[in-house]
N, C-alpha and C positions, 0 to 999 in steps of 0.2 A: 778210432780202433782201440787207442788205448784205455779210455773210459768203459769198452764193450770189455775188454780185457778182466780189467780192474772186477766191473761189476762180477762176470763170473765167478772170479777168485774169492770174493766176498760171502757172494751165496751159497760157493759150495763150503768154505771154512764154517760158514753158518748152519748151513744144512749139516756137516757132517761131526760139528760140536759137540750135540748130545750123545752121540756115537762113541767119542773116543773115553780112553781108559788108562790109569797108568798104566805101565809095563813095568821092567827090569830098568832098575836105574843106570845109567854110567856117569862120570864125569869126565869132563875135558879143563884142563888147566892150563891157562894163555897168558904168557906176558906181554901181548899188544893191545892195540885199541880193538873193542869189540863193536866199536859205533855201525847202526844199523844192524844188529840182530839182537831180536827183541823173544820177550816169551811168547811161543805158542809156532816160533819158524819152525818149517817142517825141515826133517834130518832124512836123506838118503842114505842107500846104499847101491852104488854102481847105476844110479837114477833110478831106482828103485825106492818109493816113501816108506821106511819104516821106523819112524819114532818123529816127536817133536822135541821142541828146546820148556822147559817146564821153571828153568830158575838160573839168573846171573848175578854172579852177588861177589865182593871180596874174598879171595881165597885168604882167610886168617892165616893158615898156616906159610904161608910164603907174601911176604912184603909185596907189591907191586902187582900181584896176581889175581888173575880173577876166573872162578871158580863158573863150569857151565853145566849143569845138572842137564843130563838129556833122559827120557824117557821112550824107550824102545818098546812100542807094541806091537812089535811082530814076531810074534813067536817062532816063527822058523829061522831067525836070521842068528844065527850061532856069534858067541862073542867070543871069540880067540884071538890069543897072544897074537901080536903082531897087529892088530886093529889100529888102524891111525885116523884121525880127521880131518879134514880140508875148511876152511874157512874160504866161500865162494858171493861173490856179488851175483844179486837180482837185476841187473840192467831196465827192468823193466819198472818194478816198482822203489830199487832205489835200495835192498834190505839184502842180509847179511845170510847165505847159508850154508850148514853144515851138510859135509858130504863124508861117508867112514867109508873106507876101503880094508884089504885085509894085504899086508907085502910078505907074508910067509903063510906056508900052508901048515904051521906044526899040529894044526888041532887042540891041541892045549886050553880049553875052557879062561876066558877073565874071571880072576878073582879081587877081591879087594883084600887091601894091605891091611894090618894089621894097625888101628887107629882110624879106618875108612870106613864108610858103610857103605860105599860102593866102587866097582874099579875105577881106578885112573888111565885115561888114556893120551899121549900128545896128538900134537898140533903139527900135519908136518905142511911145509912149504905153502904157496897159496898167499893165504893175508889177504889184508886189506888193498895190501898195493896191487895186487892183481885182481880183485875184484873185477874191472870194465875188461877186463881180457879174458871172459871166459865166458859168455851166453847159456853153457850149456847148463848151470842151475834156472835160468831163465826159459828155457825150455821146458826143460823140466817139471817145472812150477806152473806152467801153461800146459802141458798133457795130462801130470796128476790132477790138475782141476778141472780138464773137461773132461776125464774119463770119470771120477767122482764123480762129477755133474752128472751126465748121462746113465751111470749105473744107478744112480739116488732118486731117479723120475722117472715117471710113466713117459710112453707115447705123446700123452695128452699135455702131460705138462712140460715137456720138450718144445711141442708145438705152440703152446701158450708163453714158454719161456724166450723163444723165438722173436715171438710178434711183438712180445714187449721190447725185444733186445732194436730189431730192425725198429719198433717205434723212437728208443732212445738213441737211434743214428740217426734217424731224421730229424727227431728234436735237438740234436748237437747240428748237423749239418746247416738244422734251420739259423739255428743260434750265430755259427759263426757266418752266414751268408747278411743276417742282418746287424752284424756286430760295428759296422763301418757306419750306418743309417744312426745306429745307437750314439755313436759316439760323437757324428754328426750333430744330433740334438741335444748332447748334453756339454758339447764344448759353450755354448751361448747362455746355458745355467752356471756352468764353473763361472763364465767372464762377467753373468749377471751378480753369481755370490760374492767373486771380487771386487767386484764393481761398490757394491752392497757394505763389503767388508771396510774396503776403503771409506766411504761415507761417514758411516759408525766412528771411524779413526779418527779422521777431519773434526765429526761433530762430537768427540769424546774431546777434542784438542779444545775447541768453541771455548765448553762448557768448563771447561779446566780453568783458560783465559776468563772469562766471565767472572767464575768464581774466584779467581785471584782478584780479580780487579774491585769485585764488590765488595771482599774482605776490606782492601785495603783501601777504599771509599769508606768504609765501614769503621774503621778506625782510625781516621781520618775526622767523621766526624763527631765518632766518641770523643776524640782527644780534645775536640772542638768545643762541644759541648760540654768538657769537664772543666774547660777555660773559662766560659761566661758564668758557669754556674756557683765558680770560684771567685769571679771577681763580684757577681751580683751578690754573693756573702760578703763579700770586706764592704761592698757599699752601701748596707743595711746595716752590719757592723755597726759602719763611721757614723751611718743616721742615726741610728740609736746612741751613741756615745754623743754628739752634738745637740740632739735631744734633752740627755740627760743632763748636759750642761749648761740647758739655757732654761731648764727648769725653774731654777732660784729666781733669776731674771723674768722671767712670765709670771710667777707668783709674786715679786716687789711690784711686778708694774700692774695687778689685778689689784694689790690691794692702794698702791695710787691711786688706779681708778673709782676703786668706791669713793677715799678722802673727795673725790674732787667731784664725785655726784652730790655730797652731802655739800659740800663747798654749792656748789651750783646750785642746789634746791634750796638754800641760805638768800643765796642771791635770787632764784625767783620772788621769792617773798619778798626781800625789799623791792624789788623792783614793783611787784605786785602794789605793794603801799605807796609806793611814789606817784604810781600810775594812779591812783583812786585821790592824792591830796591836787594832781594835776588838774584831773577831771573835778575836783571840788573849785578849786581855783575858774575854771574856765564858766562854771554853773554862777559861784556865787560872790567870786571877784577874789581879792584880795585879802579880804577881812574874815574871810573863813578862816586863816590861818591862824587868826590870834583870837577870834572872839568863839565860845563853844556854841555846839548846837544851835538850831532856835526851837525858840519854849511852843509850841500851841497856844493858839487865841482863843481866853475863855470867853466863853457866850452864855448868858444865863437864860437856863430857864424858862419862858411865858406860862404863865397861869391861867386855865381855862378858865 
């Protein structure tokens, strides 16, 4: 009902927008909280709609106050002395409205002061604090908007306004008849996303571990490998300084070994000669050694 509410109030503010017009300015000067009345509330008189709220803003001239510009578009509704305004609760929609009464009858036209560019009126009784004690701007705000309604449309679209209204009862009543089915199937999506969520944690935790552990495997066995690759330098180092040092030594004993090739190739040769007067001796006895050569036996000659 409320939402059927609602919707009317909407339509007709909307429907009857283009319509409205400033009026005659007034102001109202409040030093309470204005919370819940906003620009464009409609202003009574004696539940009578005539003017809305058009501007709330800092009263500069007085600290703490605040300034409510209303705009009266009804022409018949006379502003005289004695004009006062009520500050009334909407019950329904939750919003703030002005209702003006008149507590003397002098007739005396509103004027504005001198430094005003419109009259000043107060605030009597009422507020905020009484807002939920009073239905009767709540009423009120439900007859000016179905009699608007109904004066603003034909027959036709009365009857067409209708069918959509009874459509969006049914479509709420559908709504909340299935609202328990609803919540029914998405209690097992929540517990599945939790479910889901928790996983993700767990495996965000893994991966955390993991990665801590292979850092410090990691550097473990950099440190490892900056150890052998430091000691296989000093023992290359030592090679080559051991190297260097038996240098002198491998080049004396290279060149001993030539002396002792030429030494030995000395020696083959005698040996060679000894071997050749042995084999003489064994051929031609004893007296090869002391007697030389032997000469060729001459043969002379025969003459043919």
């Amino acid at each position: 009902m409320v939402l059927v509410l609602a919707a009317i109030l909407a339509f007709t503010l909307w429907l009857t927008a283009a319509r409205r017009s400033n009026g005659r300015p007034l102001d109202i000067v409040i030093d309470q909280s204005v919370s819940g009345l906003v620009v464009g509330s409609p202003v009574t008189f004696s539940g009578v709609p005539v003017g809305r709220v058009s501007s709330i803003e800092l009263d500069r001239g007085r600290p703490g106050g605040i300034r409510v510009r209303l705009d009266i578009t009804d022409d018949a509704l006379p502003l005289t002395e004695g004009t006062v305004a009520r500050l009334n609760g909407d019950l329904l929609f939750g919003t703030a409205l002005i209702s003006l009464e008149r507590q003397n009858l002098t007739g005396r036209p509103l004027i504005a002061r001198e430094g005003e560019d419109a009259p000043v009126i107060g605030l009597e009784g009422g507020g905020l604090g009484a807002l939920a004690s009073d239905p009767t701007p709540m009423v009120e705000s439900i007859a000016f908007a179905t009699d608007r309604l109904l004066a603003a449309t034909s027959p036709e679209q009365q009857r067409l306004l209708t069918a959509r209204l009874r459509l969006m009862e049914a479509k709420s009543a559908e709504a909340v008849a299935t609202a328990p089915a609803m919540g029914a199937r998405v209690a097992p999506a929540r517990q599945s996303l939790r479910d889901t969520a928790t996983s993700a944690a767990a495996s965000a935790a893994q991966a955390r571990t993991m990665r801590r552990n292979l850092d410090a495997r990691s550097r473990a066995a950099s440190r490892d490998l900056k150890t052998s690759l430091a000691a296989a330098r000093e023992a290359i180092a030592g090679a080559n300084a051991r190297l260097a040092a038996a240098r002198p030594g491998v080049q004396g004993f290279s060149a001993s070994v030539a002396a002792s090739g030429e030494k030995i190739g000395a020696a083959r040769e005698g040996v060679a000669a000894l071997k050749q007067q042995v084999q003489g001796i064994e051929n031609g006895g004893a007296g090869t050694l002391i007697s030389g050569p032997p000469t060729p036996d001459f043969q002379a000659k025969k003459k043919k």
